[in-house]
Each structure stands twice: as C-alpha cells, then as structure tokens.
LUMKE-919770 format. One record per residue (C-alpha): residue number from 1; x, y, z. Coordinates in nm, 3 decimals, padded with zeros to 5 digits. Each point is the difference from the previous one (the first is absolute). Layout:
BEGIN
    i        x        y        z
  NUM        X        Y        Z
...
# end
This chain:
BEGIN
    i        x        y        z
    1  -02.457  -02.661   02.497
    2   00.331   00.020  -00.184
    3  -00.178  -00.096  -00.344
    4  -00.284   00.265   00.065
    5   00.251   00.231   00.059
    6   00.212  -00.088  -00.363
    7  -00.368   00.010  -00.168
    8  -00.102   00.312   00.129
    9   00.407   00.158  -00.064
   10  -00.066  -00.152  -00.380
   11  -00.328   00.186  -00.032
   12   00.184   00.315   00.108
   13   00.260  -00.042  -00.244
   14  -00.281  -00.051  -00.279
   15  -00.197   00.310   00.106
   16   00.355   00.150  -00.052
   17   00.068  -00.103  -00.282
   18  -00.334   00.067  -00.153
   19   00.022   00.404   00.076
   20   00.332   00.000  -00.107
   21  -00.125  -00.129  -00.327
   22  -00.273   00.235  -00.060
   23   00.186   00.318   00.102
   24   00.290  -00.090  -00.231
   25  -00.264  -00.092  -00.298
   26  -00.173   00.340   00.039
   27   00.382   00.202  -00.002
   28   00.079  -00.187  -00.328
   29  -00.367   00.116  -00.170
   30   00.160   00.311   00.035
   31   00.386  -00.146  -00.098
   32  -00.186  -00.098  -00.339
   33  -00.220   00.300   00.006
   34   00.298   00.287  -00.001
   35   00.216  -00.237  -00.208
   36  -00.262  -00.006  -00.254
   37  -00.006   00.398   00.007
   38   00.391   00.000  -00.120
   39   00.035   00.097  -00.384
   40   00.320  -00.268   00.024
   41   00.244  -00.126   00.259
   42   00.338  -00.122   00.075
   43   00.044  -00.195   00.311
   44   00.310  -00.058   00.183
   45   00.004  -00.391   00.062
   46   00.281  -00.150   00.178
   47  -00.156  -00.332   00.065
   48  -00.063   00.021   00.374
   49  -00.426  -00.048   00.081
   50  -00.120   00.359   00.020
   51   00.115   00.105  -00.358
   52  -00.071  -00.322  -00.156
   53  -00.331   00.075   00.180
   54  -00.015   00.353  -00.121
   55   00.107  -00.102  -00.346
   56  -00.263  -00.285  -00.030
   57  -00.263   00.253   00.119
   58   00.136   00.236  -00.338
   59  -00.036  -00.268  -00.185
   60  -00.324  -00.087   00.085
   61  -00.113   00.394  -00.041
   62   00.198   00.093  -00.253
   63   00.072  -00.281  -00.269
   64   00.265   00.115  -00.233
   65  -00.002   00.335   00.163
   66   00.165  -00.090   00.234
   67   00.403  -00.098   00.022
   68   00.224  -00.236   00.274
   69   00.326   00.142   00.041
   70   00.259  -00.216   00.173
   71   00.414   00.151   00.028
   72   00.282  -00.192  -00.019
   73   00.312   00.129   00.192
   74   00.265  -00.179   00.239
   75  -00.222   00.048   00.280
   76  -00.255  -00.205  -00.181
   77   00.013  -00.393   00.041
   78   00.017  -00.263  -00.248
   79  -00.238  -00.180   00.199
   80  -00.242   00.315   00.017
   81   00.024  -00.008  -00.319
   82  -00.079  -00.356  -00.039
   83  -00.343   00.105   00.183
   84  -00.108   00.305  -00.200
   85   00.036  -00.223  -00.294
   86  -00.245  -00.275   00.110
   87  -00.206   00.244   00.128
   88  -00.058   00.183  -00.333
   89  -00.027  -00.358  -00.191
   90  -00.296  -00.101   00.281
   91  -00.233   00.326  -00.034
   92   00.105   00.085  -00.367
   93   00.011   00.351   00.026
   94   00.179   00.265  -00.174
   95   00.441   00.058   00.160
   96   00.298   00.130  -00.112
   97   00.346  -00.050   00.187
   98   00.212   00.346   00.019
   99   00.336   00.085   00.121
  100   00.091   00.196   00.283
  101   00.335   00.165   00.078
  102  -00.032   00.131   00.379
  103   00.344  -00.218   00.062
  104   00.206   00.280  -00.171
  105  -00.178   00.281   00.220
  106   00.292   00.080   00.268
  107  -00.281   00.067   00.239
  108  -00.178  -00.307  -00.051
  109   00.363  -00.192   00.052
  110   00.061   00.180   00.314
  111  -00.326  -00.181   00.156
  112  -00.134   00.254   00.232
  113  -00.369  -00.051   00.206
  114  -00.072   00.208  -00.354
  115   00.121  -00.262  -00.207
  116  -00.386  -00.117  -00.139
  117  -00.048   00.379  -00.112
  118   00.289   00.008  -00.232
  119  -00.110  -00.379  -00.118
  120  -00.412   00.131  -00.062
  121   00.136   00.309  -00.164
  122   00.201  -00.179  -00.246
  123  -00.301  -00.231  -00.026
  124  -00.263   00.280  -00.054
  125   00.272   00.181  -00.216
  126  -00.008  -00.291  -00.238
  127  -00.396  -00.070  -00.013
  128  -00.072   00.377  -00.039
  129   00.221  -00.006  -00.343
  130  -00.202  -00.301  -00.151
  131  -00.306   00.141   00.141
  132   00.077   00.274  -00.241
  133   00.133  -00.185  -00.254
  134  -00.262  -00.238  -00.018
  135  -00.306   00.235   00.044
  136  -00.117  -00.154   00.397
  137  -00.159   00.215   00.145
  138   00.111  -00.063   00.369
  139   00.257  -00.215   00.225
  140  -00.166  -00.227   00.291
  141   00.215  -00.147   00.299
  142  -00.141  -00.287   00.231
  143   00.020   00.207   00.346
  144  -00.226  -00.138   00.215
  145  -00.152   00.145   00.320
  146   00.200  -00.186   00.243
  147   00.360   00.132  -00.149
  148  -00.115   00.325   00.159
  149   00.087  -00.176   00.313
  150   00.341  -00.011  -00.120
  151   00.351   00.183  -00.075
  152  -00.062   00.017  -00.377
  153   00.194   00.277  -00.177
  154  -00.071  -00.113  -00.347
  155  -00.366   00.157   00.080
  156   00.200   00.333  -00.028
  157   00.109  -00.043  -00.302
  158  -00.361  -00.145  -00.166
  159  -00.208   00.295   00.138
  160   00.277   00.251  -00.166
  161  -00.033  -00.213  -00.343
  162  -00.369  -00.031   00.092
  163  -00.008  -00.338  -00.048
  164  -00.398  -00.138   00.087
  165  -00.038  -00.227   00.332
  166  -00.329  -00.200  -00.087
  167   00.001  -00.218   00.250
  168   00.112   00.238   00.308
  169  -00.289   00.246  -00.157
  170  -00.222  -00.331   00.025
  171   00.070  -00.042   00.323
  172   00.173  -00.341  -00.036
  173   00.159  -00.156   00.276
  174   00.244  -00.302  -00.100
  175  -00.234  -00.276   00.178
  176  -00.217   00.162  -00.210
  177   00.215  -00.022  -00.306
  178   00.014  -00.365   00.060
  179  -00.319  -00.101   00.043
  180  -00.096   00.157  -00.309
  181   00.293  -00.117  -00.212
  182  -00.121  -00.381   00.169
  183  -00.352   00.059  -00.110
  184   00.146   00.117  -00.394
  185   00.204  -00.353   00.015
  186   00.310   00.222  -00.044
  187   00.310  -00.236   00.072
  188   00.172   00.317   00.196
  189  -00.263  -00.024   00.254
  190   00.228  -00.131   00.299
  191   00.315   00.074  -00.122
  192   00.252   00.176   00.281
  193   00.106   00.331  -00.006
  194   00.303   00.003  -00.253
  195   00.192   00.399   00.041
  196   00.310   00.036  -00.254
  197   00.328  -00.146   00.061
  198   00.115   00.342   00.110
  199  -00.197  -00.078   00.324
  200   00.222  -00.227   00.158
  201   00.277   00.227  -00.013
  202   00.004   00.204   00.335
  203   00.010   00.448  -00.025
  204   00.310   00.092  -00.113
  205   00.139  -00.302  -00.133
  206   00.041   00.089  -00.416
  207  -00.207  -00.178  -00.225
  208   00.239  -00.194  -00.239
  209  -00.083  -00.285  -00.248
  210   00.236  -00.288   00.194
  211  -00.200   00.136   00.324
  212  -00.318  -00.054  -00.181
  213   00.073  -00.325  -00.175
  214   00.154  -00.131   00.340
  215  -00.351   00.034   00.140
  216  -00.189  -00.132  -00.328
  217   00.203  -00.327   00.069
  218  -00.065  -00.028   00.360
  219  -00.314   00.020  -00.045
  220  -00.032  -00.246  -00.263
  221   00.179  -00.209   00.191
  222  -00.265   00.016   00.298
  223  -00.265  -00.040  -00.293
  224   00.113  -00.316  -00.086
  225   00.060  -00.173   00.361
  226  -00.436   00.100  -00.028
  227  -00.028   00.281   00.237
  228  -00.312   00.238  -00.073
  229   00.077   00.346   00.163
  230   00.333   00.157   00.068
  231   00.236   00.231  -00.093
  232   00.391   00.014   00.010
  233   00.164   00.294   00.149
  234   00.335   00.096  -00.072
  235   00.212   00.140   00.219
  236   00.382   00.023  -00.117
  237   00.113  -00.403  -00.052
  238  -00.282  -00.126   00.189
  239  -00.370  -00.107  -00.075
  240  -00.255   00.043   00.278
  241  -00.302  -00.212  -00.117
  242  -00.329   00.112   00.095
  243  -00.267  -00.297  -00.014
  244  -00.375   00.041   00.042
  245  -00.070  -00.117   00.373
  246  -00.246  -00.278  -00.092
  247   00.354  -00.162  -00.208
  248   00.239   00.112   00.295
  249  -00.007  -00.399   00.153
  250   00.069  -00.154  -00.326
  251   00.294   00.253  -00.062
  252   00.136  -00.036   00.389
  253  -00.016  -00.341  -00.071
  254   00.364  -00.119   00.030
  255   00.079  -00.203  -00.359
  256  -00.210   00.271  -00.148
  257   00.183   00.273   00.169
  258   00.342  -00.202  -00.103
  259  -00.133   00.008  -00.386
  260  -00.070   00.422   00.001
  261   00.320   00.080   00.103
  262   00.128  -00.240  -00.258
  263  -00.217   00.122  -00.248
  264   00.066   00.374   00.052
  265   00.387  -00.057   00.054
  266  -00.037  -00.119  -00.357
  267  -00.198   00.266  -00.128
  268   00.280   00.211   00.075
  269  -00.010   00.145   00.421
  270   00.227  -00.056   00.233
  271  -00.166  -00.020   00.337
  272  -00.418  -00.110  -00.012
  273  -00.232   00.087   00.289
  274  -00.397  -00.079   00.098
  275  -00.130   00.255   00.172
  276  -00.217  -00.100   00.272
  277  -00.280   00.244  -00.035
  278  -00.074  -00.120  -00.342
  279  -00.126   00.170  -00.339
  280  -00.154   00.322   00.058
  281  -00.039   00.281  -00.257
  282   00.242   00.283  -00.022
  283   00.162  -00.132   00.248
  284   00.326   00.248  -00.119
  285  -00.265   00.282   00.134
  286   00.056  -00.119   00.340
  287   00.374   00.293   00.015
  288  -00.233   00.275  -00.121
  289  -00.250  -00.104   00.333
  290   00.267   00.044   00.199
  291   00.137   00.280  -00.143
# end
C-alpha cells in the first residue's frame, strides 16, 4: 500500500511538473517574441536567476542588440561579483560592469522602508545616460510576477524611469523562471535569492561601508563553513544568522554552532545569534507588518 501510494504521489509530481513546463515554454515564446520587437536593449543584470534569465532570453532575441549591465557599489559583493563573472564567461553574451553611487545619497544612508527606491533610481539614473549615450533604445529590469506579492519600492522608481518588466508582462512566476533557466542549462538555475548587502541592515540603521563590509565578511565566513542559503543581519554589534530551514540541524549542531560564532567574532561582531525560525526573505519587512 505504502509503495502504491509513493508511485501514484510520483506520478502526481510528474503531471506537475509537466504543465508547469509547458505553461512556462509558451510565456517565454512570447519573452523571445517582444524581445525580438526591441530596436536594442540594456538589461539590468545583477547576477541573481531572474535577470540572468531575462538577460539570456536578450541574448538569445537580440544578439548584439542587446547589452548586460551589472553595477558595482559597496552594497555589491565580491562574491556576487565572482558569479556575474562566470556567468557571462558560460553563456558568452554581450556585459559591461558600471558604477553606482547611491552610498553618497543621504536618503539612501538613512535606510528607510524606501531605501530600494533611492538605490533603483540611482540605478535607472545611470542606465538611462548610457542608454542615450550609446543609442539603446530601452532599459529592461528582471521583475517577475511573484515580486508583486511583495514590499518592493524600487518598482516605483522603474515605472517613473519606465524601465520594461519582460518577464512580469510574460507572466513569469519564479518556479517558472527556474524551470526554464534549468531547461536553457543556465548555471543560475537554482541559485538562492541573493538581495544587496544593504538588506541585512534593519530600517533606520545608516548604510555605511564598515556596516556593509561587516556583513560581506560574515557572510563569507558562513560561505566557507558550506552553508547554501542564509543571510546575516546586523543589528548594532551583533549578527543574527538566518539559515535556510532544511541547513538549520547542521548549524544547531553544537561544534558547528561553536565554529559560527568563532567565525563571525572574527569577521568582526561582537555577539552572533541563530535564529530559530530560519532564512526567510525580507525578513527586515516583518516591523513594517506590524506597524
């Protein structure tokens, strides 16, 4: 009984999978289709898998039309980088690195729930100009359709530039995004959400570089002792560590919980926490919720 059961659970799964499949293959015919429609196009790329997806899918439609854009600024890791790098070496496409300067925006600093806005506008600021200078005829963002779920205020900021959402006007979901960027052999396919260092800081604390590279080294540091998904929040001198539930055991375990704290005290905090309820995304949102 128990093995018809897992047989009939597997077939499930497959059916599942299947429709996913073919409802994500028809919604990037039409991807390629309005990307092929674009006189030229830059695409913001910051690594993560639904703008490597989005600027694969440019690629693809566009050729040399069609332009990666990655920026470099202290809220941008070395190991991001690191990833956008390989990435752009693997599907040999057309990418330029750019600076941004959103650090020396006092309202960017002051890190309020609008803090994302100030860091897109800067962002959009920046790819409008070479837009212009460069003759492209448009600026593309990865949105997707599930980020609509979320607090995002850096949509503000792309609708006033008029940035273009291809996938969100697709109608791409992220399992979606996946799946497709699986099928395309793209090496970003599984990768976990990665948000800008800034994102560990909690509202209101000011966004500094030693508050940024405190983070960049925690997190390395969590990198190298293997774990997958996580994130380091900062709050004042100590680090509350977020790890993906699926990881908690391994990071509860005691001589690995003995060699974070170690690790993290030597990245440069003073106190180091796990919190219990694991990684989850913008978890920082949770004060707005209960505000």
């Amino acid at each position: 009984m128990r093995y018809t059961l897992q047989v009939m659970d597997a077939v499930v799964q497959l059916r599942t999978t299947d429709s996913l499949a073919r409802s994500a293959e028809k919604k990037q015919e039409r991807l390629l289709e309005s990307l092929s429609r674009c006189d030229s196009l830059l695409v913001a790329f910051s690594g993560g898998a639904d703008s490597a997806y989005l600027a694969w899918a440019a690629n693809r439609a566009l050729g040399s039309r069609g332009l990666a854009i990655t920026a470099l600024s202290p809220s941008f890791s070395a190991y991001d980088r690191e990833r956008v790098e390989g990435f752009v070496r693997a599907v040999s496409m057309s990418h330029e690195f750019v600076e941004t300067h959103e650090l020396e925006n006092p309202a960017y600093q002051a890190n309020q729930p609008d803090r994302c806005y100030h860091c897109k506008e800067e962002l959009f600021s920046v790819l409008d100009q070479l837009a212009q200078e460069r003759g492209f005829a448009a600026v593309a963002y990865g949105v997707n359709a599930d980020d609509t779920l979320d607090f995002r205020p850096g949509h503000r900021a792309a609708m006033e530039h008029r940035v273009l959402a291809p996938l969100l006007d697709a109608g791409l979901s992220k399992p979606e995004i996946r799946l497709l960027s699986k099928m395309a052999g793209l090496p970003t396919w599984d990768r976990p959400a990665s948000a800008c260092l800034a994102s560990r800081l909690p509202y209101g604390t000011e966004v500094t570089h030693e508050r940024l590279s405190l983070v960049e080294r925690g997190e390395a540091a969590l990198r190298a002792l293997g774990f997958h998904q996580f994130r380091v929040r900062l709050h004042d001198q100590l680090a509350r560590v977020e790890i993906a539930q699926e990881e908690l055991p391994r990071a509860l375990a005691p001589e690995m919980a003995a060699a974070i704290a170690r690790e993290l005290k030597s990245a440069g905090f003073t106190y180091v926490t796990l919190d219990l309820e694991g990684y989850r995304q913008g978890s920082l949102n949770d004060s707005l919720r209960r505000s």
